[in-house]
C-alpha positions in Angstrom: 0.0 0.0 0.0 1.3 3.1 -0.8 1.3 6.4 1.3 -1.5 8.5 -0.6 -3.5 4.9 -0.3 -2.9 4.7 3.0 -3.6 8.2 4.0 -7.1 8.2 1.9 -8.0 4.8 3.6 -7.4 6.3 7.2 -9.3 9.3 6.5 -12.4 6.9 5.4 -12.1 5.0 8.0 -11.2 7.9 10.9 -14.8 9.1 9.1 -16.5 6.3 9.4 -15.0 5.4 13.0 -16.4 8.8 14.0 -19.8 8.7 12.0 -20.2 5.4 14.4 -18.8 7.4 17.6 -21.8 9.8 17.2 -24.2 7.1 17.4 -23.1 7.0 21.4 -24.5 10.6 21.7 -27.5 11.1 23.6 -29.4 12.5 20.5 -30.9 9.6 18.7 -30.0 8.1 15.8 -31.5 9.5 12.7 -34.3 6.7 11.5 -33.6 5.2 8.2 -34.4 6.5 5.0 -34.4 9.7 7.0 -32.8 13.3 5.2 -30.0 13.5 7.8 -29.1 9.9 7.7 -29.6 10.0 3.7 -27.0 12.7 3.7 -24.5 11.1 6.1 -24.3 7.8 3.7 -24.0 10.2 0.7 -21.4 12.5 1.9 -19.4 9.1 3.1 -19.8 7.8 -0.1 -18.4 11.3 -1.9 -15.6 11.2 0.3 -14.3 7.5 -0.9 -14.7 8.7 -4.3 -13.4 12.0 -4.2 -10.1 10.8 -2.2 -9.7 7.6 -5.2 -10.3 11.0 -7.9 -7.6 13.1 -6.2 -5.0 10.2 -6.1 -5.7 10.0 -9.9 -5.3 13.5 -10.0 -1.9 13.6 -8.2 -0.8 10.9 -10.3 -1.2 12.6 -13.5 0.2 15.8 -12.1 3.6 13.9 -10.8 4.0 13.0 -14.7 3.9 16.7 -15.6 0.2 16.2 -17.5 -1.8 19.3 -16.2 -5.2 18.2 -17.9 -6.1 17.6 -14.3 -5.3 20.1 -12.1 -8.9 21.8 -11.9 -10.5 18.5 -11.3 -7.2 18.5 -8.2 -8.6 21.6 -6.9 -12.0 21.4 -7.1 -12.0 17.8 -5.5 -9.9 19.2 -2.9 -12.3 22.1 -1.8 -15.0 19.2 -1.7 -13.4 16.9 0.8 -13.2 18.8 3.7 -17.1 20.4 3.1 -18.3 16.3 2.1 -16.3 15.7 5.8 -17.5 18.4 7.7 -21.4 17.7 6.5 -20.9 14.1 7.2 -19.8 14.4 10.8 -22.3 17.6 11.4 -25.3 15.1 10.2 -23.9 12.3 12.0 -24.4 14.0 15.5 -27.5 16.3 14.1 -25.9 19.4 14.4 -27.5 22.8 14.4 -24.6 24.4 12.0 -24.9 21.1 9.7 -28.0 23.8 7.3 -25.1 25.8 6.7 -22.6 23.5 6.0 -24.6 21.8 3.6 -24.8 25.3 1.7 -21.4 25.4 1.1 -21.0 21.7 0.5 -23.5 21.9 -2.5 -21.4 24.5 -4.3 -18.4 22.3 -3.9 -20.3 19.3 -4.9 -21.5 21.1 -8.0 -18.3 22.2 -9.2 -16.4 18.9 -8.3 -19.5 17.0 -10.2 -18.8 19.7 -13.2 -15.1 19.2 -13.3 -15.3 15.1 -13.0 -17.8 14.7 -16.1 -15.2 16.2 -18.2 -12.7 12.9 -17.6 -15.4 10.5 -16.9 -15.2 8.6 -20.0 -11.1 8.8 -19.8 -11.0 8.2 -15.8 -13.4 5.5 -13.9 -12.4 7.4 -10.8 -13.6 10.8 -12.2 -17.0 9.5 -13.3 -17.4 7.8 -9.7 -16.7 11.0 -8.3 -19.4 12.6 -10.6 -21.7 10.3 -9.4 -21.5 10.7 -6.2 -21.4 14.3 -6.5 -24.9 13.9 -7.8 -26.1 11.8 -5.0 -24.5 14.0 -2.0 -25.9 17.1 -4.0 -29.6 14.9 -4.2 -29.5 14.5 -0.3 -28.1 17.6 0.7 -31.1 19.5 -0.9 -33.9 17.3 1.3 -32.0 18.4 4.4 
């Protein structure tokens, strides 16, 4: 396993660890099928995408191809808002309304950025994909 590998797989794990760490809170759990828990799994699911699209990204940069250094930096201003929505829905926050806000604009232009590589990149049309779900849930919160 390589480093990026192993830092992208620890981050969807520490994620996941603490998604399942706010299920001890007091609150209860969102039921299923619910908005909030609907926009936990889908900003989870962005997150393992986004993280496989950004090693892609890196790798393609290290070999001096630029073609994908918007798709790196839009990707990158998406994983800490997919992160920060997941944990905020996870424990039912009051802020998570306004995270979500931002989170949509970064979904949008991430989703944008990806279709333009999906049919060269099976990583970037994942990441497309699940840009459209997390952008589906986010708007029924």
């Amino acid at each position: 396993m390589d480093r990026r590998t192993f830092i992208a797989t620890s981050a969807v794990t520490l994620t996941a660890t603490t998604l399942a760490h706010a299920a001890d809170d007091k609150k209860p759990a969102p039921a299923a099928g619910s908005p909030t828990n609907d926009v936990v799994g889908a900003a989870t699911k962005c997150l393992a995408t986004a993280y496989a699209c950004r090693d892609l990204c890196i790798a393609t940069l290290q070999k001096g191809d630029t073609m994908m250094a918007a798709c790196m930096r839009t990707v990158s201003d998406m994983i800490p808002l997919c992160d920060a929505v997941a944990q905020l829905a996870a424990s039912k926050s009051k802020h998570l309304k306004k995270a979500v806000a931002a989170c949509l604009d970064a979904c949008a232009e991430c989703e944008a950025e990806c279709k333009k590589h999906e049919k060269m990149h099976a990583e970037c049309k994942a990441c497309a994909e699940a840009c459209t779900a997390c952008i589906a849930a986010c708007k029924k919160v």
